[in-house]
C-alpha positions in Angstrom: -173.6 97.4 -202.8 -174.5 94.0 -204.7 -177.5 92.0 -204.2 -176.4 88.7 -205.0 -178.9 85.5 -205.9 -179.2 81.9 -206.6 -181.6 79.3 -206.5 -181.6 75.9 -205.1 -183.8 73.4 -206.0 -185.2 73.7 -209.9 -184.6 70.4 -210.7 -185.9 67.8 -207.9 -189.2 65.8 -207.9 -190.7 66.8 -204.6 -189.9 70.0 -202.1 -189.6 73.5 -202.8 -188.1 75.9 -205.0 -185.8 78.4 -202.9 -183.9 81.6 -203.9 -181.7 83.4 -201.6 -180.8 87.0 -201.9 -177.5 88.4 -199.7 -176.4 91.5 -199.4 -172.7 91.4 -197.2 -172.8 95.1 -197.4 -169.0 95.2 -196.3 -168.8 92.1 -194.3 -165.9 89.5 -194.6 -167.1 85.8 -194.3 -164.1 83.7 -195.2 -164.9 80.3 -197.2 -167.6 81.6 -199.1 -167.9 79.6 -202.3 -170.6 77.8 -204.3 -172.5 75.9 -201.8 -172.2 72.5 -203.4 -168.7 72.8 -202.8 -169.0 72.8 -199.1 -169.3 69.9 -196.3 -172.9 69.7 -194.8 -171.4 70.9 -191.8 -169.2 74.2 -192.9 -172.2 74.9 -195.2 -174.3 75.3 -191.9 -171.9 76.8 -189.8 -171.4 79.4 -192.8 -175.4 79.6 -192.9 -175.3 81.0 -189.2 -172.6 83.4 -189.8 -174.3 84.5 -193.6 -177.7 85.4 -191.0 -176.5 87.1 -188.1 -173.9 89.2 -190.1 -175.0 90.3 -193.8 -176.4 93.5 -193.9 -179.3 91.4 -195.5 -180.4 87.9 -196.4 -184.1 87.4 -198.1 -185.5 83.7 -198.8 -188.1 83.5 -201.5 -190.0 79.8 -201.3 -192.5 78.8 -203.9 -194.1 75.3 -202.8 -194.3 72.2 -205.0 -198.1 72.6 -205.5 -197.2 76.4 -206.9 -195.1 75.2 -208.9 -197.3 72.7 -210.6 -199.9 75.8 -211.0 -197.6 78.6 -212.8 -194.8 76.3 -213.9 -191.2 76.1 -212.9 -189.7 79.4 -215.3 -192.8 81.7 -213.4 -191.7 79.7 -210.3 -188.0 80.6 -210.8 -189.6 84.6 -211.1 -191.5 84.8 -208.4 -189.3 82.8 -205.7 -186.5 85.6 -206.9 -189.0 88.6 -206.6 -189.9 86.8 -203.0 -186.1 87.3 -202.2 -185.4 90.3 -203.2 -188.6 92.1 -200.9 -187.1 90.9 -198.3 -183.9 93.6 -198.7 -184.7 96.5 -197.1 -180.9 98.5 -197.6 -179.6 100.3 -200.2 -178.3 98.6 -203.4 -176.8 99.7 -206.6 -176.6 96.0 -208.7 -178.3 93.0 -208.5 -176.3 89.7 -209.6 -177.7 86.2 -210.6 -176.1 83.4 -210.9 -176.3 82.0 -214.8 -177.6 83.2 -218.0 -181.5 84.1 -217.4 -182.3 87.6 -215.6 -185.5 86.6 -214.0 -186.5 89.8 -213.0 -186.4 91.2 -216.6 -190.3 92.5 -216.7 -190.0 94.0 -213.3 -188.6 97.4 -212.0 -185.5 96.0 -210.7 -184.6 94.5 -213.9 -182.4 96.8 -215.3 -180.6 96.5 -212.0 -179.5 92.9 -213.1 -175.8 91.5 -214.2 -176.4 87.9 -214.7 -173.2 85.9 -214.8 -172.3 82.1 -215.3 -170.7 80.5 -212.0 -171.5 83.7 -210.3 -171.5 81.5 -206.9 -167.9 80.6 -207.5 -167.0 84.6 -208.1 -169.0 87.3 -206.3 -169.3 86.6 -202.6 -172.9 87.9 -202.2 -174.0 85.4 -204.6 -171.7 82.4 -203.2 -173.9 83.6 -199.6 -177.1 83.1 -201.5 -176.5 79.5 -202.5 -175.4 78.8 -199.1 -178.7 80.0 -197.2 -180.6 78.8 -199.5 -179.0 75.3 -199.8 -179.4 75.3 -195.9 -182.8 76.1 -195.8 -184.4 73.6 -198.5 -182.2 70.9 -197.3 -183.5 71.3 -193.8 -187.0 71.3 -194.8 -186.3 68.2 -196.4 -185.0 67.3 -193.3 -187.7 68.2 -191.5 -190.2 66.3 -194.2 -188.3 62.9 -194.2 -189.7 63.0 -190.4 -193.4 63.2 -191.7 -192.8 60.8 -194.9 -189.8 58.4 -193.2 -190.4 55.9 -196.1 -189.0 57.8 -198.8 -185.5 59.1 -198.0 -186.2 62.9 -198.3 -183.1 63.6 -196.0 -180.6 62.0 -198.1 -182.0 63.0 -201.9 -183.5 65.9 -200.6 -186.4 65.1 -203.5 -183.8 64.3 -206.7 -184.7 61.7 -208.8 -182.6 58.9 -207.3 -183.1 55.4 -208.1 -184.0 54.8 -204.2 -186.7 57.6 -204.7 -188.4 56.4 -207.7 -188.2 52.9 -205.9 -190.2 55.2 -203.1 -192.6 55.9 -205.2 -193.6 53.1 -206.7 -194.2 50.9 -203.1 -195.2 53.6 -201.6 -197.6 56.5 -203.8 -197.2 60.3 -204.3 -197.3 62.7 -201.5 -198.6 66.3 -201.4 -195.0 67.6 -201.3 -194.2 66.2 -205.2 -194.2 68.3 -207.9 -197.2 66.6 -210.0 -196.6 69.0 -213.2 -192.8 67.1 -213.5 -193.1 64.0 -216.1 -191.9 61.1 -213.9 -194.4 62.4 -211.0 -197.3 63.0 -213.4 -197.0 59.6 -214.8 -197.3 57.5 -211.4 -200.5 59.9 -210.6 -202.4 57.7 -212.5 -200.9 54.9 -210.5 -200.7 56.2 -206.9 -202.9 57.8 -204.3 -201.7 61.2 -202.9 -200.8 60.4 -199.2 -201.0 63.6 -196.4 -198.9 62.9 -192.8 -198.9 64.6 -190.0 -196.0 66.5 -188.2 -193.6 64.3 -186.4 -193.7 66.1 -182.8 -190.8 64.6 -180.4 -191.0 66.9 -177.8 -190.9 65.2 -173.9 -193.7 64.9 -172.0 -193.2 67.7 -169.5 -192.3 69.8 -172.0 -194.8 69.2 -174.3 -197.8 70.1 -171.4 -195.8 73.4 -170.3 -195.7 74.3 -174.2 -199.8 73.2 -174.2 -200.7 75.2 -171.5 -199.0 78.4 -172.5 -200.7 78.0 -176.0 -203.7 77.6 -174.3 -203.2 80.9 -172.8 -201.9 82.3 -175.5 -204.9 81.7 -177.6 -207.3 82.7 -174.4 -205.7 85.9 -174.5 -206.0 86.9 -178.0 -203.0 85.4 -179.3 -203.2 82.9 -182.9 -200.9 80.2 -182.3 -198.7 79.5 -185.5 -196.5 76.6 -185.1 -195.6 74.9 -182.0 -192.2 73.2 -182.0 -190.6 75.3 -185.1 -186.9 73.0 -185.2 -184.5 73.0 -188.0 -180.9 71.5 -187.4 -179.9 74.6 -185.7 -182.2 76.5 -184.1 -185.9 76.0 -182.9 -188.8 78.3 -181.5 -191.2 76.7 -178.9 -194.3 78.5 -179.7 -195.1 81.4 -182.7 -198.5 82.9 -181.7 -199.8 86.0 -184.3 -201.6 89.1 -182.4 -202.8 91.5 -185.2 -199.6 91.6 -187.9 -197.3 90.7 -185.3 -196.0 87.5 -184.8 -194.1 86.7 -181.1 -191.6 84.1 -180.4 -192.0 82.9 -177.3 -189.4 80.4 -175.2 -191.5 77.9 -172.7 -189.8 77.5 -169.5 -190.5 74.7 -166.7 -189.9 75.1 -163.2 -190.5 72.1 -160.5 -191.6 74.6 -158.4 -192.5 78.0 -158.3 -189.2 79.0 -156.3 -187.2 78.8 -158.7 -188.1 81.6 -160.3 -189.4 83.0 -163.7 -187.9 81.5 -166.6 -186.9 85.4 -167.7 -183.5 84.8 -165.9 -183.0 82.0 -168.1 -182.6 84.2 -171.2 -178.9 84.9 -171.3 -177.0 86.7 -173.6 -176.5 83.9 -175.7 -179.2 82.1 -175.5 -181.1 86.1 -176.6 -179.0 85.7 -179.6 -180.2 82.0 -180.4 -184.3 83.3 -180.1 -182.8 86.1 -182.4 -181.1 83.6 -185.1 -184.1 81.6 -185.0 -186.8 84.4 -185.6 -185.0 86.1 -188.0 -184.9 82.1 -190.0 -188.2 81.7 -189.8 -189.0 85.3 -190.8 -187.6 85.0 -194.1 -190.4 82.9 -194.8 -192.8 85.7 -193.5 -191.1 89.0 -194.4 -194.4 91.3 -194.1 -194.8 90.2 -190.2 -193.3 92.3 -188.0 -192.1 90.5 -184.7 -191.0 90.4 -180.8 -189.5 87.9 -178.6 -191.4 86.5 -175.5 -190.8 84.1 -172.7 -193.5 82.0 -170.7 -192.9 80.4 -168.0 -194.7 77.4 -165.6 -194.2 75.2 -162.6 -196.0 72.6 -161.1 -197.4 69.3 -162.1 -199.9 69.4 -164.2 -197.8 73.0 -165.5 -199.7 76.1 -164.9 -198.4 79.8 -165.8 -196.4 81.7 -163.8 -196.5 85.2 -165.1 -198.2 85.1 -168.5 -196.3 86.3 -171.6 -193.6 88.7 -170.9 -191.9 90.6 -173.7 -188.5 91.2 -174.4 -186.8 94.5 -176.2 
């Protein structure tokens, strides 16, 4: 089976640097091509299908503030080595898209065909671009909420004219990429600036979620993120106990009659939590993980029956 991998994001000013790796292992997924190629919308709806059917998908992120460390060639090597941990079946040939075999140096190196418009040709690699297209443009997504000013979700950190326009009015941000020329020139000019996450969660919602991380946390429990969205999925509350992490779904009943929020997990909505665990996971492929729902009633919320597990 081929292990194919590309990499999105080497040349922008701000964001990450993201490498997929896909294996289809037999799998037919019609449309795949190079991901620039695609609408915004069949790229995600290709995304869900790349996730939930490959015999194996890997992400490997390196963040704007690593790449100003090692520089962006180690970048491009370590955000591929990243990937390819994350595929866990069999393999006989790894292929890259373009001319540099970025894991020449390593023991999987002489497993390596590189190839020029790879993402056009070999379907594995055409998969690749497409999760990781999805992925980086939705955390630019998610970081135009934090930094509205600068238009993150529409030049997902490219040197546009309306981003260096951003930049001057408005100073560099922790997410650019201080090592790249135009950047490292305006440091001398421009204050770093730090925002908070955007949380839009309702009201109700937002005091069930609190309470159950209260619990969670009261019970042993590390509470990750609270509120995990991209376009496509989200995750309510992502608590670590030991090396595991658990996704838990926060359910609200009016009243306590209404029963545990338990029945609420249907089939499909199983396989969302799924799809959106196994996302997020990509980011955190030495965690091993479980699915939980919590659920409260009342006003103020209180629990119910504490943190049930699901198989």
């Amino acid at each position: 089976m081929i292990v194919g991998i590309d990499e999105v994001g080497r040349g922008p000013w701000a964001g990450p640097l993201v490498v997929g790796a896909v294996v289809l292992g037999g799998v037919t997924i019609a449309g795949l091509t190079d991901s620039k190629k695609l609408t915004v919308r069949r790229r995600e709806a290709l995304a869900r299908e790349i996730l939930t059917s490959a015999a194996a998908c890997g992400l490997g992120w390196v963040e704007a503030n690593e790449i100003d460390e090692i520089g962006l060639s180690a970048s491009l090597r370590l955000a591929t080595r990243r990937a390819l941990e994350q595929i866990h079946v069999p393999y006989h040939e790894i292929v890259i898209d373009g001319t540099v075999n970025f894991l020449q140096g390593t023991n999987k190196g002489s497993y390596v065909t590189t190839m020029k418009k790879a993402d056009l040709l070999i379907g594995a690699v055409s998969a690749a671009s497409i999760i990781a297209k999805v992925a980086r443009d939705d955390y630019m997504q998610q970081l135009s909420q934090q930094y509205p000013e600068y238009g993150f979700e529409s030049h997902v950190g490219y040197g546009t004219a309306a981003h260096r326009a951003a930049l001057k009015r408005y100073g560099v941000t922790e997410q650019h990429r201080k090592s790249f020329a135009p950047i490292a020139a305006m440091v001398q000019e421009a204050s770093v600036i730090e925002r908070p996450r955007i949380d839009s969660t309702n009201a109700v919602g937002l005091k069930a979620e609190s309470r159950c991380a209260e619990w969670l946390m009261a019970n042993g429990y590390a509470v990750v993120e609270r509120n995990w969205k991209t376009r496509f999925c989200e995750i309510d509350i992502i608590a670590r106990h030991g090396d595991k992490l658990v996704f838990v779904e926060v359910k609200h009943r009016r009243q306590d009659n209404q029963g545990g929020g338990i029945a609420a997990i249907t089939p499909l909505k199983l396989r969302q939590m799924q799809f959106a665990a196994r996302l997020y996971l990509t980011r955190h492929p030495d965690m091993s993980a479980q699915l939980g729902v919590m659920t409260t009633s009342g006003s103020p919320p209180e629990i119910m029956d504490g943190l049930l597990l699901l198989d």
